[in-house]
MITORVEX-772614 format. One record per residue (C-alpha): residue in one letter; x, y, z. Coordinates in steps of 0.1 Angstrom, whole numbers, padded with zeros to 4 digits, always signed. Layout:
REM MITORVEX-772614
aXYZ/...
//
This chain:
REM MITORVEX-772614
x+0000+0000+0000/x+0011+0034-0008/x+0010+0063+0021/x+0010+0093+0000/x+0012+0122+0003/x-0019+0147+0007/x-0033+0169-0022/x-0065+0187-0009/x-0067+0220+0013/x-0061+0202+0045/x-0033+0218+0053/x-0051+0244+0076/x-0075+0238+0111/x-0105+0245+0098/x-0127+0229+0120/x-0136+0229+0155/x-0141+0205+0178/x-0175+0188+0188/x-0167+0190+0227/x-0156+0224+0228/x-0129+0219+0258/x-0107+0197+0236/x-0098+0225+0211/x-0073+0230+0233/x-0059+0195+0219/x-0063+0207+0179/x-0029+0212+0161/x-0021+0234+0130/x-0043+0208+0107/x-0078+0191+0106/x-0057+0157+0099/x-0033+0166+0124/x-0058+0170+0154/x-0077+0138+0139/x-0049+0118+0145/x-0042+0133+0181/x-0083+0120+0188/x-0072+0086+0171/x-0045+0076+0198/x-0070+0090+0223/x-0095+0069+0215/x-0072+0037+0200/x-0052+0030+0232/x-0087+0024+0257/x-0098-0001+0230/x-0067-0022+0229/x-0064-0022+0263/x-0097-0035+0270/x-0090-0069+0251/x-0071-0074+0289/x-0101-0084+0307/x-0123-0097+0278/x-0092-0120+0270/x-0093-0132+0306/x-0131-0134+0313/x-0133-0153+0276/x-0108-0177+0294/x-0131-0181+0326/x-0164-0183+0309/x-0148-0208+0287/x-0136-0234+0314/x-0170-0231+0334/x-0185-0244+0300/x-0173-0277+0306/x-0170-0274+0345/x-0133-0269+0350/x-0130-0235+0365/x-0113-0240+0400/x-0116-0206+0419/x-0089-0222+0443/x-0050-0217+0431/x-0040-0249+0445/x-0059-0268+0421/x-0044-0267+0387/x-0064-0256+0353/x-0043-0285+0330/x-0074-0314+0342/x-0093-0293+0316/x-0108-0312+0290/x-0114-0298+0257/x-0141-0273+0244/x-0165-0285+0219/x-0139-0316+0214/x-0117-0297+0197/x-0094-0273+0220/x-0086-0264+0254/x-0106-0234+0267/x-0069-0219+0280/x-0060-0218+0240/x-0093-0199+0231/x-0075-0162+0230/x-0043-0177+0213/x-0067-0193+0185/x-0090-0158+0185/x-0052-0145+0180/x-0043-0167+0149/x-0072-0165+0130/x-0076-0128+0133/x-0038-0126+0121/x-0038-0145+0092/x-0073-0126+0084/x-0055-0095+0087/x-0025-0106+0070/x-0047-0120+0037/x-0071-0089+0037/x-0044-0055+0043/x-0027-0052+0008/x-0066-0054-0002/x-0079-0027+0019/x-0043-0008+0009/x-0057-0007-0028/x-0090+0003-0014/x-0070+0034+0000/x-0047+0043-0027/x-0070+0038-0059/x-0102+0047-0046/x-0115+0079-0024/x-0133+0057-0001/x-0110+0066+0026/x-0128+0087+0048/x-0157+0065+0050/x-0139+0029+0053/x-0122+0043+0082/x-0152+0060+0099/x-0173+0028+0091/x-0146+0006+0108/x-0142+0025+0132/x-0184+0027+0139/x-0183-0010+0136/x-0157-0012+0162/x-0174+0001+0186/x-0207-0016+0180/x-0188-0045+0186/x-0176-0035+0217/x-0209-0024+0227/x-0220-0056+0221/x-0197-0077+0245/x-0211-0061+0272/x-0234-0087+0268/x-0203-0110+0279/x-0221-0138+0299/x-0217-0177+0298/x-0248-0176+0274/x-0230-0160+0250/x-0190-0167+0257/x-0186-0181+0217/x-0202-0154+0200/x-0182-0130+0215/x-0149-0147+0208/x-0158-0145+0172/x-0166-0109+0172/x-0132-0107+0192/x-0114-0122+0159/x-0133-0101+0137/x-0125-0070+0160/x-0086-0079+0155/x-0087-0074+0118/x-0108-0042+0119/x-0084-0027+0147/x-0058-0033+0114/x-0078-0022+0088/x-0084+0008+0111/x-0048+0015+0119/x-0039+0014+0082/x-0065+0041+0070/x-0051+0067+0098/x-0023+0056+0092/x-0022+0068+0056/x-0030+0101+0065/x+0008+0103+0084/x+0025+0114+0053/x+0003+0142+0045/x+0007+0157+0076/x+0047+0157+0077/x+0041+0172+0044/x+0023+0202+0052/x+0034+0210+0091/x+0074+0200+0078/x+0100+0180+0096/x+0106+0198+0128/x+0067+0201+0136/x+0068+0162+0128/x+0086+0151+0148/x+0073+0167+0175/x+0040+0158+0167/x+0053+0120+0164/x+0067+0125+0198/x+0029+0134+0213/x+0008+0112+0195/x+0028+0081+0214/x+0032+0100+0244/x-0007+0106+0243/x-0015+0068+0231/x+0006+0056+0262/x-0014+0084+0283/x-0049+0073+0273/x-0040+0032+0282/x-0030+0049+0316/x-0060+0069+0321/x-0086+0039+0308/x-0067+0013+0328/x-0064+0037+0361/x-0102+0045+0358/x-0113+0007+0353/x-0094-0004+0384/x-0104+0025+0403/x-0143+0017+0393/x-0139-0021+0399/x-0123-0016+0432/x-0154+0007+0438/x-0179-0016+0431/x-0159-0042+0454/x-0157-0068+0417/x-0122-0080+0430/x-0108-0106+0408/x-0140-0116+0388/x-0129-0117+0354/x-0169-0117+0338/x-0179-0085+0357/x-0145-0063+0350/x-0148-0075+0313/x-0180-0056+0311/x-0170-0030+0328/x-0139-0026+0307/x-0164-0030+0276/x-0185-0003+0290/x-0158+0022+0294/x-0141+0019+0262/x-0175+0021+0243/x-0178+0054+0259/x-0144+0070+0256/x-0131+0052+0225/x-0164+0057+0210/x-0161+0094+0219/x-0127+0101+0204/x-0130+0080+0174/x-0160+0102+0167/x-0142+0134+0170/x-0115+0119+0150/x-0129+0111+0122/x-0148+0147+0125/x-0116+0160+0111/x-0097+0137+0091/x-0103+0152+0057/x-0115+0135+0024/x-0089+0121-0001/x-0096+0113-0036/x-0078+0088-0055/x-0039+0090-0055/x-0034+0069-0087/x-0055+0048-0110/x-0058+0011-0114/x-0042+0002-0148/x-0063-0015-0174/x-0052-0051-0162/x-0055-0041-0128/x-0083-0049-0100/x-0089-0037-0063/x-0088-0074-0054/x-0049-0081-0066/x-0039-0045-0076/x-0023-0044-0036/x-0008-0077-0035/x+0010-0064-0069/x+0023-0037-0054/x+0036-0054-0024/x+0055-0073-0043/x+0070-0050-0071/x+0083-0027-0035/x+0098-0062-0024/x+0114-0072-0053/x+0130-0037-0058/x+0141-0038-0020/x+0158-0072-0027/x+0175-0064-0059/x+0189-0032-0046/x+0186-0030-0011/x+0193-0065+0002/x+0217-0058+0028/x+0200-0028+0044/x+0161-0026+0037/x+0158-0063+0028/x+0170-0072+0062/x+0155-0047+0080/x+0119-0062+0063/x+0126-0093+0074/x+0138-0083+0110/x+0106-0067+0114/x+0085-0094+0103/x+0102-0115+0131/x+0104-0090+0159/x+0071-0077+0159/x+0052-0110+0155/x+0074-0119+0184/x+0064-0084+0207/x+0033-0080+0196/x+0020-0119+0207/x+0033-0109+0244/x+0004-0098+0260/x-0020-0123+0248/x+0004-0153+0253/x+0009-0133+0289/x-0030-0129+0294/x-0035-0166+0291/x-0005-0170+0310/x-0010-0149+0340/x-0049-0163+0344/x-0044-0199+0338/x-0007-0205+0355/x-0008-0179+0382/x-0045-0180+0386/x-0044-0140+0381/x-0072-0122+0368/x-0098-0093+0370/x-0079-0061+0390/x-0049-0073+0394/x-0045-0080+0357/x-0048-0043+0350/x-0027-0036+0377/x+0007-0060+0364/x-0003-0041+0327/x-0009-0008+0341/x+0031-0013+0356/x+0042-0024+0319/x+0028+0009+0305/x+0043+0027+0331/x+0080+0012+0333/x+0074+0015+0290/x+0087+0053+0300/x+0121+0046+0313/x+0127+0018+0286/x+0120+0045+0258/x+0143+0062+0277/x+0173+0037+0282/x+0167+0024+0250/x+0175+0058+0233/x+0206+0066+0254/x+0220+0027+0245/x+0216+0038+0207/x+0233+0071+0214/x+0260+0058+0226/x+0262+0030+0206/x+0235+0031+0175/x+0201+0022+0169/x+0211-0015+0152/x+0228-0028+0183/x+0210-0011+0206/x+0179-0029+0190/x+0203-0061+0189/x+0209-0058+0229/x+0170-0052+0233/x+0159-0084+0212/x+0186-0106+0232/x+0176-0092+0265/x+0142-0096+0259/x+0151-0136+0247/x+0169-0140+0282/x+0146-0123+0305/x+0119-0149+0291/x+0136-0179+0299/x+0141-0162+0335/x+0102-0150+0338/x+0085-0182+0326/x+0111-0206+0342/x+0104-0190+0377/x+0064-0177+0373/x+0051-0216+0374/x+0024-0209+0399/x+0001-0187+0418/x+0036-0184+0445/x+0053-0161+0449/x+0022-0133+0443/x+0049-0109+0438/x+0073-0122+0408/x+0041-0112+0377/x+0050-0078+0389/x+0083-0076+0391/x+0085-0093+0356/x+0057-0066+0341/x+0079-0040+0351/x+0104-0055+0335/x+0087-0067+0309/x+0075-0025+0303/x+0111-0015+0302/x+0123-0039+0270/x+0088-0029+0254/x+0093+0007+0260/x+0129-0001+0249/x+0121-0020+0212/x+0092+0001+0196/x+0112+0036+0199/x+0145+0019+0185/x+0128+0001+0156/x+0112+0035+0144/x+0140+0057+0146/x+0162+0028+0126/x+0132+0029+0098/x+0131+0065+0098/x+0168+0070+0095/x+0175+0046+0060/x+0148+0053+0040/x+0155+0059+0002/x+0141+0097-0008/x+0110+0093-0029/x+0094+0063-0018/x+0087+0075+0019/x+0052+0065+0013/x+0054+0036+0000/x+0078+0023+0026/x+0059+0031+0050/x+0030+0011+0040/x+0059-0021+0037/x+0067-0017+0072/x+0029-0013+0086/x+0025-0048+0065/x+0058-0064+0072/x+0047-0054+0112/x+0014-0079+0111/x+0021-0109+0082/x+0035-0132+0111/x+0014-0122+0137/x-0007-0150+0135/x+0024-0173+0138/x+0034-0170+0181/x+0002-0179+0189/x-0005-0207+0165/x+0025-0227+0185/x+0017-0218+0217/x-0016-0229+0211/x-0002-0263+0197/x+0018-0268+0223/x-0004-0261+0249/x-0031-0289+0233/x-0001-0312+0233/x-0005-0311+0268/x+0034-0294+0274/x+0035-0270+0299/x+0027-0232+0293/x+0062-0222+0301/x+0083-0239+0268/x+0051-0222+0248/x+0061-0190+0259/x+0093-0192+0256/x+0089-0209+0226/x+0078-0169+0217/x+0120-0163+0218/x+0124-0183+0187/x+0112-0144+0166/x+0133-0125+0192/x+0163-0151+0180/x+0161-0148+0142/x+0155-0113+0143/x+0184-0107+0161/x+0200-0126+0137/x+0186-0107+0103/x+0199-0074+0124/x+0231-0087+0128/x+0234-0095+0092/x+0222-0061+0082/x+0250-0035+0067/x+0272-0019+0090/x+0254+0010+0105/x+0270+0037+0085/x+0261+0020+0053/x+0226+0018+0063/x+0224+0055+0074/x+0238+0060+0035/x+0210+0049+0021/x+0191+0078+0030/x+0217+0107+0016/x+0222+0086-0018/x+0195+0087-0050/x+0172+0064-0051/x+0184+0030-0068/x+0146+0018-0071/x+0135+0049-0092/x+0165+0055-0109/x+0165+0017-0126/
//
């Protein structure tokens, strides 16, 4: 998919805002302050899947009368769900197939986005149906448990779809506010994601502990529902308020349909990267594929975890992942001193094989509801080298990219970043109906960490990969 860059007049604020006391939050462009709303209203919804994931779990084991409320008595005397699977894989399996459903259907809804000036209302319909769906598992309750799990799946691949259409919008910003204001912008858009998770997660607990719901997985799911249909719903309203129309930034050739026109143009980008770019690019792609499949699967593979091995759940849950967000801070922070003072491909390098080590340490130790403590030492932990990988991997992106195909690059990485998604939880969930223990499935997530660290290492030196950017462009001039 190409993320081009922006044609119309949306390069001033002409708007205001629905809720009159966030103007204060509008920057110098509609699409700018759209995208501000986006992370506002984005981080509450990914942080609900928390609770859901772990009340899906519960509801799921009292289906076939194996939920044991006491940690002494352990979840593996499940049977299996329908005959098929253990209810302790359900979220892993939601996982897979939403992956591999995202993974089939993005270069698609790229096409959609480039060729077409649909846009603006696929990614104000996505986001409507997003929060219908959330709406909708309110209605979590043993009745209903399966349905829900589905609409979970579907919700993965329209959080993607989702991502890519604001995503394309990125571009056109830079473009019109310039580098300097970028960056900046870059810098609060994360800074206000991370602050929204915070906020949703700080105002769930607080509520829950309120209404005395404890560790019950079923009634914080719905209240975590309830919440992020009101606040998520609220900014991705405003959000899409602003973002601007788009019309079509280049036309289908004759031969060419919506349907493969994407997948095309995926692979034209690829083969260009690997006939002239191997060493730099090519291996960055393929890092990338590795080493987010591998950090993105963490919390879900951590969820199921943390409620079936240490018998964790409801509030305290959100409490071990309200520490990751918060210890997320001082990783970003390490993690850019390490690649000052050494560069962003071995400071990435250091992060990946820390991250493959503190996982073997974590799981090897965390086998049982004792000691309470460890699940939040490790989250902490666990925030710093999460907080640590994300920042590195953008700057190294942003640092080699060939002038003229910023766009289109970008759209690569967004792709590269969710093809193998679906791959971390697929083993785990294998392993874990083979009946092995749930620690060697986690850590069989280190295998990504491993190989990516690997494709880094055979990457260019760093100075050839920072020459890529200040050279012409091999892929246009050939």
């Amino acid at each position: 998919m190409d993320i081009e860059i922006l044609t119309d007049d949306s390069g001033t604020n002409a708007k205001k805002c629905p809720v009159s006391f966030l103007n204060k939050c509008l920057r110098k462009t509609d699409d700018a302050s759209a995208f501000a709303f986006y992370v506002m209203g984005n981080g509450p919804l990914l942080m609900s899947n928390l609770f859901l994931s772990a009340a899906l779990i519960t509801l799921a084991e009292k289906e076939i009368d194996c939920f044991y409320a006491d940690d002494d008595i352990e979840h593996d005397e499940c049977g299996t769900l329908y005959g098929l699977f253990k209810p302790s894989s359900l979220i892993t399996i939601t996982a897979t197939i939403s992956g591999i459903l995202s993974a089939l259907i993005l270069p698609f809804i790229g096409a959609i986005l480039d060729c077409t000036d649909h846009r603006h209302k696929l990614g104000s319909s996505v986001a409507l149906a997003m929060i219908f769906i959330q709406a909708a598992q309110i209605g979590t309750f043993q009745s209903t448990w399966l349905f829900m799990a589905i609409l979970q799946a579907l919700n993965g691949m329209l959080n993607w779809t989702h991502v890519l259409a604001t995503c394309a919008y990125l571009p056109g910003i830079a473009a019109v506010v310039g580098e300097t204001v970028m960056i900046q912008y870059s810098a609060e858009y994360a800074v206000t994601m991370f602050t929204s998770q915070i906020l949703y997660l700080v105002l769930c607990i607080g509520i829950g502990l309120a209404m005395g719901l404890g560790d019950s997985n079923e009634e914080t799911a719905r209240l975590s529902q309830s919440v992020s249909v009101l606040v998520s719903g609220l900014f991705y309203y405003i959000a899409w308020h602003f973002f601007t129309s788009v019309p079509a930034q280049r036309q289908l050739d004759e031969a060419e349909s919506l349907v493969t026109a994407g997948f095309i143009h995926v692979f034209k980008t690829a083969k260009g990267i690997k006939d002239h770019y191997r060493s730099t690019l090519g291996y960055f792609f393929l890092a990338v594929m590795f080493s987010e499949a591998g950090h993105n699967s963490l919390s879900l593979i951590a969820v199921t975890y943390l409620t079936e091995v240490c018998n964790i759940g409801g509030q305290q849950l959100g409490a071990i992942f309200l520490l990751i967000l918060i210890f997320m801070i001082p990783g970003s922070l390490f993690g850019a001193w390490v690649s000052k003072k050494t560069s962003p491909k071995i400071s990435i390098q250091i992060e990946l094989i820390s991250m493959f080590s503190f996982n073997f340490v974590a799981y090897f130790t965390m086998t049982g509801p004792e000691p309470k403590v460890l699940p939040y030492i490790y989250g902490s932990i666990w925030g710093v080298l999460i907080g640590w990988f994300y920042p590195t991997e953008t700057v190294i992106f942003s640092l080699m990219q060939p002038k003229g195909q910023e766009a289109e690059l970008a759209g690569l990485w967004l792709y590269s970043s969710q093809i193998l998604s679906w791959m971390p939880p697929l083993i785990f969930t294998i392993m874990n109906e083979r009946d092995i223990h749930m620690k060697w499935g986690a850590v069989s997530n280190n295998v990504f960490f491993i190989i990516s660290f690997v494709l880094f290492h055979l990457m260019a030196p760093w100075d050839t990969c920072l020459g890529v950017s200040k050279k012409p462009n091999k892929m246009l001039n050939n």
